[in-house]
C-alpha positions as CSV (number, residue, x, y, z in Angstrom):
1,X,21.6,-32.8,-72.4
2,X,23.4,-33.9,-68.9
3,X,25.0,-30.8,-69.3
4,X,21.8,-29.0,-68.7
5,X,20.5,-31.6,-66.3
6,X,23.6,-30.4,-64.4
7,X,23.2,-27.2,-64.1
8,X,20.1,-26.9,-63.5
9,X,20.6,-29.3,-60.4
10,X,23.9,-26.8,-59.2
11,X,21.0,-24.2,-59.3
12,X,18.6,-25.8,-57.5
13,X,21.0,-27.1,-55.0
14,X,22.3,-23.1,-54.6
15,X,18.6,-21.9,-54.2
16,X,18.3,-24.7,-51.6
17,X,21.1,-23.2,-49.8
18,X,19.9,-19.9,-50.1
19,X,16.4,-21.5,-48.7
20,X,17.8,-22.9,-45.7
21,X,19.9,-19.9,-44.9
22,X,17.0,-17.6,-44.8
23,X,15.4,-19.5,-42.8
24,X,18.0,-20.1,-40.4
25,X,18.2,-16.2,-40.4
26,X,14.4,-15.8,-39.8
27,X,14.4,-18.6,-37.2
28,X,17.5,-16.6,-35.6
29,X,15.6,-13.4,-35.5
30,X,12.1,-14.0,-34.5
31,X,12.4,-14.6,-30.6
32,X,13.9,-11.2,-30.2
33,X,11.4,-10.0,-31.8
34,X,8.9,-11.7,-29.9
35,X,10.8,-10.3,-27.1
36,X,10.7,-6.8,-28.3
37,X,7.3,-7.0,-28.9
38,X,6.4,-8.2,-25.5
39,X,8.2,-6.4,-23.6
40,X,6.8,-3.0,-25.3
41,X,3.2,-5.0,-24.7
42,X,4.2,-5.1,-20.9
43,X,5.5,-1.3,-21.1
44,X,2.1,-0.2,-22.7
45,X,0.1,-2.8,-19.9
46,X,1.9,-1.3,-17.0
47,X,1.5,3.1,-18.0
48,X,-2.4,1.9,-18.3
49,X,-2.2,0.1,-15.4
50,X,-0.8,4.1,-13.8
51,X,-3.5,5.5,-15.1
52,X,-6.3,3.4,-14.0
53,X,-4.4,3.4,-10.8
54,X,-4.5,7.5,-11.1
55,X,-7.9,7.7,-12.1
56,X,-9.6,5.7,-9.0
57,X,-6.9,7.7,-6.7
58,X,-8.1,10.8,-7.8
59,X,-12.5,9.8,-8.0
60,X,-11.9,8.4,-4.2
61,X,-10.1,11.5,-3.3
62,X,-12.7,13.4,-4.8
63,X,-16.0,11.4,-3.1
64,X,-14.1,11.4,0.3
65,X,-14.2,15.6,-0.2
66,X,-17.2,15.8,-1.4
67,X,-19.0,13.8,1.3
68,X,-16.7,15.6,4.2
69,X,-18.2,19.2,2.5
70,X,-21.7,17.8,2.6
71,X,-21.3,16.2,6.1
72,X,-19.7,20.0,7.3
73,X,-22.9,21.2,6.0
74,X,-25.7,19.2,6.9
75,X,-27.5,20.6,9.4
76,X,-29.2,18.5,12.5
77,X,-32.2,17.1,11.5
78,X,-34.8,17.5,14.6
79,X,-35.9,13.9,14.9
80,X,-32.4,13.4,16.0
81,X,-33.1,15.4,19.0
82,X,-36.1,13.6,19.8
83,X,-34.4,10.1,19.3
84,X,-30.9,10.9,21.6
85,X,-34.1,12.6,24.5
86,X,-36.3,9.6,24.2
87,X,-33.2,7.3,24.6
88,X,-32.0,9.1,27.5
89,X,-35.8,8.9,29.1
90,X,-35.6,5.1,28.4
């Protein structure tokens, strides 16, 4: 019976062991892969931040044309006229 008793403590001490080395192991590995991870989250963070950056280059770019064509093409409206004469009169 203490022989049993025995080994069964020698297997519990070895799966301790085991335990303890596994976590060591996990404890070992999961900053760089917190790393990893945030650093591709930053990656990912800055190409949207490109694109968003893009996008509003290109929608002013087309708003600034697009109010120059309609400004080349307005015509003179004829109160205009009558507002620059009756401010030279006065």
């Amino acid at each position: 019976m203490p022989n049993q008793i025995e080994l069964k403590d020698a297997e519990q001490d070895q799966e301790i062991a085991l335990l303890k080395h596994r976590v060591e192991q996990l404890e070992k590995e999961a900053p760089s892969a917190d790393a990893e991870m945030v650093k591709e989250l930053r990656d990912r963070v800055r190409k949207l931040e490109k694109w968003v950056w893009g996008a509003g280059a290109v929608i002013t770019a087309l708003i600034t044309i697009i109010g120059l064509a309609s400004a080349l093409e307005s015509k003179e409206l004829p109160i205009t006229t009558e507002v620059t004469s009756y401010a030279k009169i006065n």
